[in-house]
N, C-alpha and C positions, 0 to 999 in steps of 0.2 A: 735290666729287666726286658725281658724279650712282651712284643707290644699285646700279641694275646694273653700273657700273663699282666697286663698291666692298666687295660684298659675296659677285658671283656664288662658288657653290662651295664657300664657308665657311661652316661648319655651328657655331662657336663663338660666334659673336657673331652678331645680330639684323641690323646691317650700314649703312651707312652713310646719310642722305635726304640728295635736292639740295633747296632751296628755303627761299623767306626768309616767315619774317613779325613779329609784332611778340613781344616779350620775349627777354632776356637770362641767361644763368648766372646765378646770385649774387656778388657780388661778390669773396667769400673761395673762388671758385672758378677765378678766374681764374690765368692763367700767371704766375710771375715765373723771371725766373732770375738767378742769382748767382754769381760768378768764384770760385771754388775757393780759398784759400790753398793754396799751395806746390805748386798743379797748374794752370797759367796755359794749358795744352792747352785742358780741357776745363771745360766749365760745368754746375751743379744747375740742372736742370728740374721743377718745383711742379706738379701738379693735380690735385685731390681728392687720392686717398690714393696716390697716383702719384710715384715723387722716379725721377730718371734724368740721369745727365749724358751730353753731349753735346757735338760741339766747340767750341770757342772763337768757330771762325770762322763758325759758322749766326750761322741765325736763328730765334728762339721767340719766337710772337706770337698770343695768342688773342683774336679776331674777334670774341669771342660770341655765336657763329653761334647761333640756337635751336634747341632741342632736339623733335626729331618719334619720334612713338611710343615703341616702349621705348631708344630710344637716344638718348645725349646725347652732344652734338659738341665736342669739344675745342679745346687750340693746334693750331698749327701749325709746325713744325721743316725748316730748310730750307737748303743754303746757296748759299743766291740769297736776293735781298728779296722780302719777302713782302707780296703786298695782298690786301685783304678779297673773297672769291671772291661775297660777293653786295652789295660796292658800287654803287652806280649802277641801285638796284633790280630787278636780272636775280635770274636761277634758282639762282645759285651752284650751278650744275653747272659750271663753269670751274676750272682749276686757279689755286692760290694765286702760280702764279712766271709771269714773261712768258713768252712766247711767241711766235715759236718757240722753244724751249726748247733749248739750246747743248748741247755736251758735256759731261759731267759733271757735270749736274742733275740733283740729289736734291729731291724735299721729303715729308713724311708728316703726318698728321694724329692724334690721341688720341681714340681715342672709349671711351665704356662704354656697356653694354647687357643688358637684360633677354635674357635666353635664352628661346629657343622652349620648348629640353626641358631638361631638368634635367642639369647637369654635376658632375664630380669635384672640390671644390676645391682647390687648391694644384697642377694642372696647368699647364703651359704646351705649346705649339706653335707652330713658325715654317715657313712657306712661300715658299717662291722660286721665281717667277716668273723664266726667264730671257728669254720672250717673253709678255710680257701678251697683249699681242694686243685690246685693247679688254675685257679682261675686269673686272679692274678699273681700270684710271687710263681718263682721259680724251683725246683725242689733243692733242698740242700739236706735231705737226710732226715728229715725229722715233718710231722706235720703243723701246719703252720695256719695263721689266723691271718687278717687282712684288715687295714686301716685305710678310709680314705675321707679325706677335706677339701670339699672344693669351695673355690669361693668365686664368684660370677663379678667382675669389675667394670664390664662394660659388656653392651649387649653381643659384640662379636669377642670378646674376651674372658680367660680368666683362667686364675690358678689352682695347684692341685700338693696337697703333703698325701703321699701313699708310700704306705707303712707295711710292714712282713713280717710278725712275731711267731718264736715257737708259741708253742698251746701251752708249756709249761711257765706258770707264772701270769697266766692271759689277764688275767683281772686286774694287775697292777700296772702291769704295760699298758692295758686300753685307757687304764685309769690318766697314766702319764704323759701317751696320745692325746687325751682329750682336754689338757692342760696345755700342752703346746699349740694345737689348735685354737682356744681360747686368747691365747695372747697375742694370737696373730693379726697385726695391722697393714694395711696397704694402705700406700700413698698414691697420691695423682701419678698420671705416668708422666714418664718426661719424653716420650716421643711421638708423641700426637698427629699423626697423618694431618699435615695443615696445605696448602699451596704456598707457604711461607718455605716450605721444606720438599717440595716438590717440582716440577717443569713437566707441563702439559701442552704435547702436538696435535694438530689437527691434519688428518691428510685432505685433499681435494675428495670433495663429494663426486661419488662415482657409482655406474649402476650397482643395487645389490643382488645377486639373481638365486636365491637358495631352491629356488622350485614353485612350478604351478605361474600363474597366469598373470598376476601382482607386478607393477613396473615402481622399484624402490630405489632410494638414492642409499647411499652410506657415509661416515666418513670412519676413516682407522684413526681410534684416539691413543696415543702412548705417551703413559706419563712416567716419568724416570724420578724416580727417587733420590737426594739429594743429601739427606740430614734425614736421621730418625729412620721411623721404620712405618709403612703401612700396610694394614692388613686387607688385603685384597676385598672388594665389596661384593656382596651379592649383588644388590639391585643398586648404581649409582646412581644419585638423581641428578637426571641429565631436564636442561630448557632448550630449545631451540631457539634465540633471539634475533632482534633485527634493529643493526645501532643501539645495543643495549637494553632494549623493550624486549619482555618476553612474550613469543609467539605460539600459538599452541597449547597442547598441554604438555604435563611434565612424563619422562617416559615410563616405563613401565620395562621388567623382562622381558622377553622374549620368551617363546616359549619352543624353541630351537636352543637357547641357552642351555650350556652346560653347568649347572650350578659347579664351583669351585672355592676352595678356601684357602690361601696359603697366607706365608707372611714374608713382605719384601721388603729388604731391607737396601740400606742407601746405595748405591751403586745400581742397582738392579732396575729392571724397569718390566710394567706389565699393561697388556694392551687391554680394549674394548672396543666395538661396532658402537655408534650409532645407528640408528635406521629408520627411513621414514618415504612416505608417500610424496612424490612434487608435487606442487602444483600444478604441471604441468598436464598431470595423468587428466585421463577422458571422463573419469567420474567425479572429478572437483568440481565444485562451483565455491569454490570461497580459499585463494592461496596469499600468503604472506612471504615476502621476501627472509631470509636466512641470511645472515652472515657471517654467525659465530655461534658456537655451542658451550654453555653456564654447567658446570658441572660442580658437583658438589658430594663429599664422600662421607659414610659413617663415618662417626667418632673425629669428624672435622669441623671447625668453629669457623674456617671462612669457605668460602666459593669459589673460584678461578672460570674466569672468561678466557677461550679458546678463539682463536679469529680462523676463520675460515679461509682459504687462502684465495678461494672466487665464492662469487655469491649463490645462491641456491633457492629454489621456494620450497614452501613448504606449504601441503594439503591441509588446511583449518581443521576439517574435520577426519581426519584419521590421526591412530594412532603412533606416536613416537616410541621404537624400543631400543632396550641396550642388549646386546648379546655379546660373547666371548668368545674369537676363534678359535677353532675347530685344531 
């Protein structure tokens, strides 16, 4: 699904990319499903922390399409066969079922995704399309209706089932959309941006100089990801301490910040500024020594103490911000 087809409108999820290139899910990511004891109807649907059953007679089959910016692309659920939308090394902007596409052709796709802005967790919302109209599916010859579920898991997260039906039969396919939806569970995640799962550097505090007359210190923090996966923060909340005592207040954006979302996964590693007034500056009258910087990330249960590599002061009363190079 090409991403103006798949995303136009909807504001819960980040949204869909067409396009191939090299790397795959991990392997305990992938789709399985399995025939129910004593419900021979319908079948359990696996992904990430996703379980959902669906009919008998689909099909779920994940591609391992790669995953572009803050979204990552799921199976796919369908009942028609399904082939791989970016076989034969094209754009996989193509739909997964042939084409022209007959009556009573369903198929949807799972994705999850970094949020732009911050959501309510434990939401959901579903939209129906009874005329897409090219907004989100792709054409395959016939005109087509639109399904989508999202469901909010965490305030920077959350999943999405977006569906593509002909208009022939529409009332029974929504109907059966919105059964699949209904049973869908999500469990905790299992990879938790923690400092259990991370390694955080401090560079040496050194002037910051972005413009205008302000005399600021910085330091460049980078923290490399280990295990798991975490999702970039808007605003990390950063302390400035001294010997473990927190100094200051806690920071705040920047408003030079370039808000940004992505998601980084283990190997990878992504930077941040601190920044702040010295003590030293001519309009202080009240500084505390600095020697480490307490940071702390959404969707993280502990803290991590960064040691400063020499010491530093810091202006009592002004403010501490975090920004993101340029």
């Amino acid at each position: 699904m090409r991403i103006a087809q798949a995303v136009a409108g909807v504001s819960v999820v980040a949204g869909l990319v067409g396009g191939c290139s090299s790397g795959h899910l991990p392997p305990h990511q992938a789709a399985r499903a399995t025939v129910q004891r004593g419900a021979p109807a319908s079948r359990t649907g696996h992904w990430q922390q996703v379980s959902f059953q669906y009919p008998a007679t689909w099909t779920l089959r994940d591609f391992k399409t790669p995953s572009f910016g803050p979204v990552t692309l799921g199976p796919f659920l369908a009942d028609r066969p399904l082939h791989d939308p970016c076989a034969n090394g094209n754009a996989c902007g193509g739909p997964p079922i042939s084409v022209p596409a007959t009556a009573g052709t369903v198929w949807a796709q799972w994705t999850t995704s970094v949020l732009e802005t911050p959501g309510k967790p434990g939401t959901s919302k579903i939209t129906v399309r009874n005329s897409d109209d090219g907004q989100m599916c792709p054409d395959v010859g016939t005109p087509l209706g639109s399904f989508t579920a999202d469901w909010t898991t965490e305030p920077t997260r959350a999943y999405r089932l977006q569906a593509c039906y002909t208009r022939a039969d529409a009332v029974s396919t929504v109907a059966t959309l919105r059964r699949i939806a209904a049973s869908v569970s999500i469990g905790p995640s299992s990879s938790v941006c923690s400092p259990s799962n991370w390694r955080a550097v401090a560079s040496k505090a050194s002037p910051y100089l972005p413009g205008g007359g302000v005399r600021q210190l910085s330091t460049h923090i980078s923290v490399a990801v280990r295990q798991g996966q975490c999702r970039l923060p808007f605003v990390p909340t950063v302390q400035l301490v001294n010997r473990g005592r927190p100094v200051g207040s806690p920071s705040v954006l920047s408003p030079l910040a370039t808000r940004t979302t992505r998601l980084v996964k283990a190997g990878e590693t992504f930077q941040f500024l601190v920044v702040w007034t010295p003590g030293s500056d001519a309009r202080c009258r009240s500084a505390s020594t600095v020697t480490a910087v307490r940071i702390e990330l959404p969707g993280s249960q502990k803290r991590a103490t960064v040691t400063l590599p020499a010491q530093s002061t810091l202006c009592r009363l002004d403010t501490v911000y975090v920004t993101y190079p340029r």
